[in-house]
N, C-alpha and C positions, 0 to 999 in steps of 0.2 A: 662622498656621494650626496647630492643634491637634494632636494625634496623630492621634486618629479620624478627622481632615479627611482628613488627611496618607496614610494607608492610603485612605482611601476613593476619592482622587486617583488613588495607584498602581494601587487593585486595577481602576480602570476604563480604564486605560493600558494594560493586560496584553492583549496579544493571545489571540483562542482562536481556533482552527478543529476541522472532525472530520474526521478519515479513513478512508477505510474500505478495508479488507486483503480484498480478493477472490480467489478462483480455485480451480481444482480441489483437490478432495481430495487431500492429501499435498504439495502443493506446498511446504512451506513457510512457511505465514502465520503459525503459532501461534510459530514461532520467529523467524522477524523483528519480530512482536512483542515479543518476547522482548528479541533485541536492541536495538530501539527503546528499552526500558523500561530498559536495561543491567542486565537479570539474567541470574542461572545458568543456563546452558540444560544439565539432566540428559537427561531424557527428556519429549518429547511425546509423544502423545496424539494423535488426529485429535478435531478440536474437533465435536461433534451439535451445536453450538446456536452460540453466542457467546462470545466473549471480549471484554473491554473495560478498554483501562488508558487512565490519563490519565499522557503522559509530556510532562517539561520538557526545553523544547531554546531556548536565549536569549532566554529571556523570553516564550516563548512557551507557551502551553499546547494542548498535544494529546490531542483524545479520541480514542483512536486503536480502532476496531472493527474485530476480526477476528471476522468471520461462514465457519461451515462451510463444505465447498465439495462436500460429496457430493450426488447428483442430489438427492434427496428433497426437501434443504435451499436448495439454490439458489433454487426459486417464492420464497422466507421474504427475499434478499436486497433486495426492492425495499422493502419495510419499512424499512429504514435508509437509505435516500437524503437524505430530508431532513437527517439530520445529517452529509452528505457536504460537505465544499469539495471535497473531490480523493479521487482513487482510486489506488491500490496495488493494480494486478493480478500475481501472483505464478505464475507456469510452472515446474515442475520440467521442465529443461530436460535430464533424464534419460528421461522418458517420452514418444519420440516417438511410440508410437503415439497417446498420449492430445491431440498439437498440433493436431489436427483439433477436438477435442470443445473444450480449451481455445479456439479463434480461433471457434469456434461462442459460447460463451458471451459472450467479448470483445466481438464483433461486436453481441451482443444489448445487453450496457451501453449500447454508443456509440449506441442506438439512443432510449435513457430519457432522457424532457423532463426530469425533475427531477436528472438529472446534463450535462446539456445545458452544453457549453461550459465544462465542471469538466475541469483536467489530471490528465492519467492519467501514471503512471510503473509502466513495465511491469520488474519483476523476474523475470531470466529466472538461476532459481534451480540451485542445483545443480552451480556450475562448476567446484568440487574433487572434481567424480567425473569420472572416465573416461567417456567415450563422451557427456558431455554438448555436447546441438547450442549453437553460439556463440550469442551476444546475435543477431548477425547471422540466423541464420538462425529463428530464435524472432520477430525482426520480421517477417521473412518472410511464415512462418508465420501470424500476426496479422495482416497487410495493413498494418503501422503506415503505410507512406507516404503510403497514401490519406487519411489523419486529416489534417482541414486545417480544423474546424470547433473544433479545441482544443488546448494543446499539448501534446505529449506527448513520454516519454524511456525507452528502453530501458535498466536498466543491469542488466550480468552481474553476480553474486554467488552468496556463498554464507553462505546462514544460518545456520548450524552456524559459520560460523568468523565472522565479521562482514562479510566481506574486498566492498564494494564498495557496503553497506547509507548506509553517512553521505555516500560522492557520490551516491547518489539522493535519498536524504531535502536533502541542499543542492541540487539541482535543483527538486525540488518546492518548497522553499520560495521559491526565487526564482523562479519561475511565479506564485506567488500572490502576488509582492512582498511575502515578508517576512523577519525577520533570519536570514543563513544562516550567522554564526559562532557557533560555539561558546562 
């Protein structure tokens, strides 16, 4: 087998999937990207539109889309479904007046044919602030227990520091059956 075989072999052995970083404005998503992608996180931004990196995690390739999360821009998110396998819904779990508006939008996801039976991993972000409500009660909030058509995983963190971001990303990958070491 040739060289060019030989890559041609590998590069069709290479797993890919898409993900897509959901949720209210400010939660979070442009920095757990961030993290995802292991870079510097200076200062964010609230994202108007899209972001989109492809990050490697064991051999796997991730196109990973962080779409806005302010009202205007939300209609714009069912555009990107198709390149959904799984969904990363992200909570600042600092803002509880806004867990109503979040478990409103949540609730409308699990509702779309074309992310239909795709697992969700809900970050309930924010947990190196004071006064931030627990993973517990952000499921809560979400209705997570009622979800039984997919599977889905709560995990606390914090995106600013990393602290809880790679045990959810290895849940999700083992949801979708695939490699989750490093």
């Amino acid at each position: 087998m040739g060289f060019l075989s030989l890559f041609s072999f590998f590069k069709k052995q290479e797993k890919k999937m898409g993900m897509l970083v959901l949720g209210l404005d400010n939660a979070g998503k442009t920095t757990i990207l961030a993290q995802l992608a292991d870079e510097e996180i200076t200062s964010v931004a609230p994202t108007t539109g899209f972001n989109v990196k492809t990050v490697q995690h064991a051999g796997l390739t991730m196109n990973v889309w962080d779409i806005g999360g302010q009202k205007a821009i939300r209609k714009y998110w069912k555009r990107y479904f198709k390149n959904a396998d799984c969904i990363i819904f992200v909570v600042d779990s600092t803002d509880q007046p806004r867990l109503e508006e979040a478990a409103v939008e949540f609730s409308q996801l699990l509702t779309e044919p074309e992310l239909k039976g795709h697992p969700i991993l809900v970050f309930a972000n924010k947990q190196d602030l004071s006064g931030a409500s627990t993973a517990a009660e952000v499921a809560t909030a979400l209705d997570l227990v009622t979800i039984s058509d997919r599977p889905w995983q709560i995990q606390g963190c914090s995106a600013k520091t990393g602290e809880g971001i790679e045990a959810g990303l290895q849940w999700l990958l083992k949801s979708l059956d695939l490699p989750t070491d490093k």
